[in-house]
C-alpha positions in Angstrom: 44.6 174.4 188.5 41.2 173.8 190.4 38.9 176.4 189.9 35.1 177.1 190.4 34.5 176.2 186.4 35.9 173.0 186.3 35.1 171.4 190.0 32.8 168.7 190.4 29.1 169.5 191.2 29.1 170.8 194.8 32.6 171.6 195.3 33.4 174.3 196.5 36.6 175.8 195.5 38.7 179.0 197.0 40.8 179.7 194.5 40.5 183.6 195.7 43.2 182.9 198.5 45.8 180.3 197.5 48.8 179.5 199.1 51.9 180.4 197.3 55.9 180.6 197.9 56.8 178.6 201.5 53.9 178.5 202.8 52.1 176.4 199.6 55.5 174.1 199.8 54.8 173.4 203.6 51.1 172.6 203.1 51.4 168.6 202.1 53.4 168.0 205.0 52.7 167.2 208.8 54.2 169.9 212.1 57.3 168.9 213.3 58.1 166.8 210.4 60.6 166.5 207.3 61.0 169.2 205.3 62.1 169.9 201.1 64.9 171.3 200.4 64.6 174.9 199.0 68.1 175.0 197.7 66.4 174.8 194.2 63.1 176.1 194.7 61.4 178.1 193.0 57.6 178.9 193.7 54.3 176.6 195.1 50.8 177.4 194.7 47.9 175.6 196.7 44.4 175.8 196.5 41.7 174.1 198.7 38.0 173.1 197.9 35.8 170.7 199.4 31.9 169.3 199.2 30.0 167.8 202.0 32.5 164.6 202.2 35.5 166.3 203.2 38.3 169.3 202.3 40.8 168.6 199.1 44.1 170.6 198.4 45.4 170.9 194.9 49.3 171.6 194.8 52.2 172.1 192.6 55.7 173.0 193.2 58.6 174.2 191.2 62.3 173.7 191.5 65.2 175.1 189.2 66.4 171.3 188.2 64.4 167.9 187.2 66.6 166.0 190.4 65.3 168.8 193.1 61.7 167.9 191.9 61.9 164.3 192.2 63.5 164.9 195.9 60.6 166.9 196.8 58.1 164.6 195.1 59.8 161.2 196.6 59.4 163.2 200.4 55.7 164.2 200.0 55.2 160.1 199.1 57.4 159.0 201.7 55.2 161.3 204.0 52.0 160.2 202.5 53.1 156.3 202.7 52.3 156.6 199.2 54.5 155.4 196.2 51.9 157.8 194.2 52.3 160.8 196.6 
């Protein structure tokens, strides 16, 4: 997890409000677009930080089964146009 103690120099990190449950699982993702199934979900955290170049999110999901978290993973790719997510 991103925190204060292990940023780079001049992040800034606000790990004192994360994201968790839905609304952490919704965060990688666009409005109006696809959406992971929850069937198998379990919990999401999120944290963001940024410096003077721009605003990062760190985020993790888990799901009951190994199958439900390479669903989720291969949608936040797809909706990244990233093979690497």
């Amino acid at each position: 997890m991103l925190t204060e103690e292990n940023a780079p120099a001049g992040f800034t990190v606000d790990d004192e409000n994360p994201e968790t449950g839905a609304a952490a699982l919704t965060m990688p993702f666009r409005p109006g677009g696809d959406t992971i199934d929850t069937t198998a979900f379990v919990d999401a955290l999120a944290i963001t930080g940024g410096d003077d170049v721009g605003g990062y999110t760190t985020w993790a999901a888990l799901f009951e089964t190994p199958e439900a978290a390479n669903d989720a993973f291969e949608l936040v790719a797809t909706e990244h146009d990233s093979p690497d997510g």
